[in-house]
VMD Tcl script that draws the C-alpha trace (Angstrom):
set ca {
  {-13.17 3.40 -20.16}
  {-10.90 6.30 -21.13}
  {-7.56 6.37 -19.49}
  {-4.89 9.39 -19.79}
  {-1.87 8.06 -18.22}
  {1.37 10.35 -17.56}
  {3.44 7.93 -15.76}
  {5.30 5.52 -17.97}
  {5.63 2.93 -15.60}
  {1.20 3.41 -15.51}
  {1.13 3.55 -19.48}
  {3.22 0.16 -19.08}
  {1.15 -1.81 -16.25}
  {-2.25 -0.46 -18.49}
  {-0.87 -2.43 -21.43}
  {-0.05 -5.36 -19.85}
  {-3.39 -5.57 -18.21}
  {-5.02 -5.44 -21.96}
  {-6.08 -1.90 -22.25}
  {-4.58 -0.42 -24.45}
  {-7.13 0.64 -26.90}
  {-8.42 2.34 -23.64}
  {-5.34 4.55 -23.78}
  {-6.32 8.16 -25.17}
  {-3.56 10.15 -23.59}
  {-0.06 9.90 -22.51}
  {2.94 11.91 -21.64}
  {5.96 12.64 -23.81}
  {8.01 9.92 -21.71}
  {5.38 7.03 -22.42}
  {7.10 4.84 -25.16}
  {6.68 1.44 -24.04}
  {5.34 -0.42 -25.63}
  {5.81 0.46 -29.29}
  {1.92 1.19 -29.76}
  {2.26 4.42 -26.85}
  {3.62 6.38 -29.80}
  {0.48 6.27 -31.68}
  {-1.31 7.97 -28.64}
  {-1.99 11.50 -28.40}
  {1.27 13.17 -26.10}
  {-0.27 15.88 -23.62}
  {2.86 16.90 -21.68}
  {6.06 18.59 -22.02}
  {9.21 19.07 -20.10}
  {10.75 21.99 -19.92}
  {14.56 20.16 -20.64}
  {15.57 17.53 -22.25}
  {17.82 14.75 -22.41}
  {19.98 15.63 -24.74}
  {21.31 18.28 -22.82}
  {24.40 17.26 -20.32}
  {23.64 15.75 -17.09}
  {24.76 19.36 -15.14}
  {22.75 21.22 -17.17}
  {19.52 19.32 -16.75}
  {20.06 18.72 -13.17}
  {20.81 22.91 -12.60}
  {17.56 23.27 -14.54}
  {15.16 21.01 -12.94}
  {16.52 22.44 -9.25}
  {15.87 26.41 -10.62}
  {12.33 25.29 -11.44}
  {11.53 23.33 -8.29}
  {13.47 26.02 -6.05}
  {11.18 28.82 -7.54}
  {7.91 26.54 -6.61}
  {7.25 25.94 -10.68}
  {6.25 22.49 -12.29}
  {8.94 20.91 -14.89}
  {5.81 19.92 -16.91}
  {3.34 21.36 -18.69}
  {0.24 19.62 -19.47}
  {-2.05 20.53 -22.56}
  {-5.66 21.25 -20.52}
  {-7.34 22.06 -23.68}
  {-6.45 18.61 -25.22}
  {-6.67 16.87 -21.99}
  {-10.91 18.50 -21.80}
  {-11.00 17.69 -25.55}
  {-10.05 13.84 -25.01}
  {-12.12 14.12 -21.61}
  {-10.69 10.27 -20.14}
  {-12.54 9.11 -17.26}
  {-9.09 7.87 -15.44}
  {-6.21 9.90 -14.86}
  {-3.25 8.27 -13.89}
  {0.26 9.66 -12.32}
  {2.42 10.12 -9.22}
  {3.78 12.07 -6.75}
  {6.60 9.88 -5.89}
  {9.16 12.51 -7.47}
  {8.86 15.30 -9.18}
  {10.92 14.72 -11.93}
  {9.76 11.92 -13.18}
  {6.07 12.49 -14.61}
  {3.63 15.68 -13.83}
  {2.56 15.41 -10.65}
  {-0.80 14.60 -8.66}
  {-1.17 18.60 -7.93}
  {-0.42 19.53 -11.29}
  {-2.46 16.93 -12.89}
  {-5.28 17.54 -10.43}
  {-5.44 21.36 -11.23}
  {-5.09 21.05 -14.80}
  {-8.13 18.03 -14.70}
  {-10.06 20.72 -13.45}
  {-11.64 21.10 -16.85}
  {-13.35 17.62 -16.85}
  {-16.37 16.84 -14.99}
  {-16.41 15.27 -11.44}
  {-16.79 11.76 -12.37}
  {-13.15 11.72 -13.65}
  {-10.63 9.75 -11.16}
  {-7.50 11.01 -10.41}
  {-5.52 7.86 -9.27}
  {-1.36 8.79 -7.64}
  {1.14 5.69 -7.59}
  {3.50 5.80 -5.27}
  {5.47 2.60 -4.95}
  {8.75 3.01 -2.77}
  {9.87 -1.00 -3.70}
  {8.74 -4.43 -5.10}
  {6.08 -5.16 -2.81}
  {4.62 -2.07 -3.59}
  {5.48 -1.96 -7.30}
  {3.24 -5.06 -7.72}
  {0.89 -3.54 -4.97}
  {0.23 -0.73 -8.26}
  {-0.65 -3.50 -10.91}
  {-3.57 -4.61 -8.34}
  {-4.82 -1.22 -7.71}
  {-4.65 -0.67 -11.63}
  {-6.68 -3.48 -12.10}
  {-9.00 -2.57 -9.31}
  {-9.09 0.72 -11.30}
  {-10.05 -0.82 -14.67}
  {-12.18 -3.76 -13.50}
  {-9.44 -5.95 -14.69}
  {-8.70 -7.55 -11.39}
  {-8.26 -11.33 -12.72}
  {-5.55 -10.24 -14.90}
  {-3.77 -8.04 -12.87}
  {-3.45 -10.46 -9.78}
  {-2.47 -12.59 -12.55}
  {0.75 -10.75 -13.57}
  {0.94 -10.03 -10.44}
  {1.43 -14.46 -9.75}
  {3.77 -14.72 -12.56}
  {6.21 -11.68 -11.60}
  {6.20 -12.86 -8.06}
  {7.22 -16.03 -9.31}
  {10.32 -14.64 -11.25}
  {11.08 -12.61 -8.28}
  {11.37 -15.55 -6.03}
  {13.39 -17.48 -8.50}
  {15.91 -15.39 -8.36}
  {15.98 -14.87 -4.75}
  {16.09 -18.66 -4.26}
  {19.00 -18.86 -6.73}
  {21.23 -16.22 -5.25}
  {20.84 -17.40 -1.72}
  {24.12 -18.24 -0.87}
  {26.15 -17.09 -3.54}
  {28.37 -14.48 -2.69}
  {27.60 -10.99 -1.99}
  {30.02 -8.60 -3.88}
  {29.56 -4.43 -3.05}
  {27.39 -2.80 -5.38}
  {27.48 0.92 -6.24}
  {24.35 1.97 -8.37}
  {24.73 5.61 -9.86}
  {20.88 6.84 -10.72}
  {22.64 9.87 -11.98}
  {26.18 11.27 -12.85}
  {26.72 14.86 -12.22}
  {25.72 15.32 -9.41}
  {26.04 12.20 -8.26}
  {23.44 10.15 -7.08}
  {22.54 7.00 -5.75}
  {19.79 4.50 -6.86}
  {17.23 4.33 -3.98}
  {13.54 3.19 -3.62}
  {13.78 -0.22 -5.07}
  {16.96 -0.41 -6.56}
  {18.63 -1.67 -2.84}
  {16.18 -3.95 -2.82}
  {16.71 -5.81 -6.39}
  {20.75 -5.66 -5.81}
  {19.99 -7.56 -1.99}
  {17.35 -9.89 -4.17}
  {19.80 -10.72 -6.92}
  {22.80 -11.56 -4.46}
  {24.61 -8.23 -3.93}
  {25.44 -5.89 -1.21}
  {24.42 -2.42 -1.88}
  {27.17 -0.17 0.21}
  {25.56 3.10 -0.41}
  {22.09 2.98 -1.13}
  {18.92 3.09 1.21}
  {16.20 0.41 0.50}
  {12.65 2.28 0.58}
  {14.08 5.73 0.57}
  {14.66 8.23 -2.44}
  {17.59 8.26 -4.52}
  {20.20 11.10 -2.89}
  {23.47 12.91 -3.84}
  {26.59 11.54 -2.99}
  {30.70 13.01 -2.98}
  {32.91 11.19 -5.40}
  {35.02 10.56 -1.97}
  {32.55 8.29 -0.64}
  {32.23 6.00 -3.83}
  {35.90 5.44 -3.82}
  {35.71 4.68 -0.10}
  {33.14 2.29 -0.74}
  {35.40 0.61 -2.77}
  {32.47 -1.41 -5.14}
  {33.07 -4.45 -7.20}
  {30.40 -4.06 -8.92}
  {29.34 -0.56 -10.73}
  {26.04 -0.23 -12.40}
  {25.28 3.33 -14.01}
  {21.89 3.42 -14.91}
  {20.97 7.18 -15.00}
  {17.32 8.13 -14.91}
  {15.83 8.66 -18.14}
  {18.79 7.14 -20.07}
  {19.12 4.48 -22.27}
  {22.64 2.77 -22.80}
  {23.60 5.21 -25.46}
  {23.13 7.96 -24.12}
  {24.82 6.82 -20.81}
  {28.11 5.82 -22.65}
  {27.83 9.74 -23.94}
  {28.10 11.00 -20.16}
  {31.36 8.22 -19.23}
  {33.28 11.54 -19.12}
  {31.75 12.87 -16.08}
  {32.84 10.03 -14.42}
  {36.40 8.78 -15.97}
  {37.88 12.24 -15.63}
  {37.50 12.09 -11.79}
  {40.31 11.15 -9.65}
  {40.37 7.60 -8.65}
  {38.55 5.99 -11.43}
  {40.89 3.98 -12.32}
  {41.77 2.61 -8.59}
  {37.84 1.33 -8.26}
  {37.98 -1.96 -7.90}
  {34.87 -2.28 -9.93}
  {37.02 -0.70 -12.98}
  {40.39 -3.12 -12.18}
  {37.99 -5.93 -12.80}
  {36.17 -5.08 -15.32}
  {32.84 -4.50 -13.76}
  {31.41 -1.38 -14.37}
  {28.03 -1.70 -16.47}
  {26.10 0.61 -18.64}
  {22.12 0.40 -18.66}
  {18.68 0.67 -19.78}
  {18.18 2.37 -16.87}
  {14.17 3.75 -18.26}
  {13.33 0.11 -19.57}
  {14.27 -1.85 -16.21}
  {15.13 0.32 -13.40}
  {13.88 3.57 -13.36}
  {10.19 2.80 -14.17}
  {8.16 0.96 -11.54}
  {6.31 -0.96 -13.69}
  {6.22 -5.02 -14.83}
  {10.08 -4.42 -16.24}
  {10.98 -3.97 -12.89}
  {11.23 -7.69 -13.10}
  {13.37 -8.15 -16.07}
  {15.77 -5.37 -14.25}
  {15.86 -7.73 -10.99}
  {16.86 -10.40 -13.46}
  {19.36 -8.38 -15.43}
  {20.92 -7.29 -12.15}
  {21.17 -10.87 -10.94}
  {22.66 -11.71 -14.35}
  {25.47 -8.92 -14.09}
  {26.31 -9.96 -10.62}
  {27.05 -13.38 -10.67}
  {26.75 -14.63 -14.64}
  {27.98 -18.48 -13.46}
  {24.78 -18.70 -11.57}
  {22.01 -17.26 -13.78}
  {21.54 -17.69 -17.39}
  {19.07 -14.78 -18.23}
  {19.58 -13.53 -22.04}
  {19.31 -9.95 -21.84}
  {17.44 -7.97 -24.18}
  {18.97 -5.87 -26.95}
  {20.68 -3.01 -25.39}
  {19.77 -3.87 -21.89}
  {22.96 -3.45 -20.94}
  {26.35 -2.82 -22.05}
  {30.28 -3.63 -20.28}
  {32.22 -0.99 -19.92}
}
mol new
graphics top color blue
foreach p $ca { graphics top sphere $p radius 0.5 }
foreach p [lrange $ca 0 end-1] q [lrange $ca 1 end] { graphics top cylinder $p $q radius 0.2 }
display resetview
């Protein structure tokens, strides 16, 4: 089997199934784990993120406004390599190049190649992916395997927070605009003992005033801007310290405003997914779960 992935969260679940000497193609956003950088890269955005938040946000909206892709994909590579599985999304168009994109660019290869979109809108359906990936790959054992153990982890935690108190969460998936965490992200602050105030379980992430985080008055703020890491989150603190009524958040009088990984364990629907559920439930209430977080996973403001 040759598999050209160019959705990280696919690149990831493909790995932790065992394949990844099947792996002949990725995107440029695949770099989990360490071994996706040896892969050929057959995609390209057309912005960065090292540019500011505003910027890439204006960017991405001018391309999608005019009807254009934010991705290009390398057809003569992807022909060259010729993999027998394609794998990416539709889910958003940001994120990875998209099932229409990929699906007019694969016209190169021959008809026997699959084209296979995954569109997970929360948990259930994020492990719902690893099965169909392993249904994909003849790897079924494994994958309702990992599928067992992350359950498992998942329930822990929900079994540990029951009860516990339930402070209001605010989870910013992006900081200028604004917006707030959606799809799964609801779901792993209910899970982990919190009360999301603003976002939608199921539903995409959306933009938000500055009025109605104030008014929402969270204890808990979690930043975890798509595509970041915690570095490069801490660079973008600006956008949101300079705005009236930072310092009246009740989240920022206590102390509780945390930075993320956002790409490693929240934006990226993959087996991580799990480890952000875990972080989350960590950050919330730290008297009732022990998890050790992993270098960088997340940082106090």
């Amino acid at each position: 089997m040759r598999i050209a992935s160019f959705l990280p969260s696919a690149t990831e679940i493909v790995y932790a199934l065992g394949l990844g000497d099947a792996v002949v193609a990725v995107s440029h956003d695949c770099d989990y784990p360490p071994d996706v950088r040896t892969k050929p890269v057959l995609s390209e955005a057309i912005v960065t993120t090292a540019l500011p938040s505003p910027t890439i946000d204006q960017r991405i909206r001018g391309q999608v406004h005019r009807g254009n892709s934010v991705y290009h994909l390398d057809q003569d590579e992807l022909a060259r390599l010729h993999p027998n599985l394609i794998l990416t999304q539709e889910l958003c168009t940001v994120c990875a190049p998209s099932y229409t994109l990929v699906k007019e660019v694969a016209k190169v290869l021959n008809a026997d190649v699959r084209i296979v979109s995954l569109e997970p809108h929360g948990l259930t359906d994020v492990l719902g992916t690893i099965l169909l990936v392993g249904q994909m790959t003849e790897t079924e054992d494994r994958a309702m395997d990992l599928v067992a153990r992350l359950r498992a982890r998942i329930d822990a935690v929900r079994g540990r927070a029951a009860g516990l108190p339930r402070p209001c969460v605010v989870c910013l998936e992006w900081l200028d605009p604004l917006f707030v965490g959606g799809h799964w992200v609801p779901e792993m602050v209910a899970l982990a003992g919190g009360q999301d105030v603003l976002g939608r379980a199921g539903e995409p992430s959306f933009t938000v005033e500055w009025d109605a985080v104030v008014a929402a008055e969270p204890e808990v703020l979690v930043l975890m801007p798509c595509g970041f890491d915690v570095a490069r989150t801490r660079q973008e603190l600006h956008l949101l310290m300079d705005r009236p009524g930072w310092t009246t958040l009740p989240a920022v009088r206590a102390g509780r405003v945390y930075l993320t990984d956002a790409s490693a364990y929240f934006s990226r629907p993959g087996p991580r997914i799990v480890d952000g559920l875990e972080l989350l439930a960590a950050i919330l209430h730290p008297e009732a779960f022990a998890f050790t977080c992993p270098p960088a996973a997340a940082e106090l403001l």
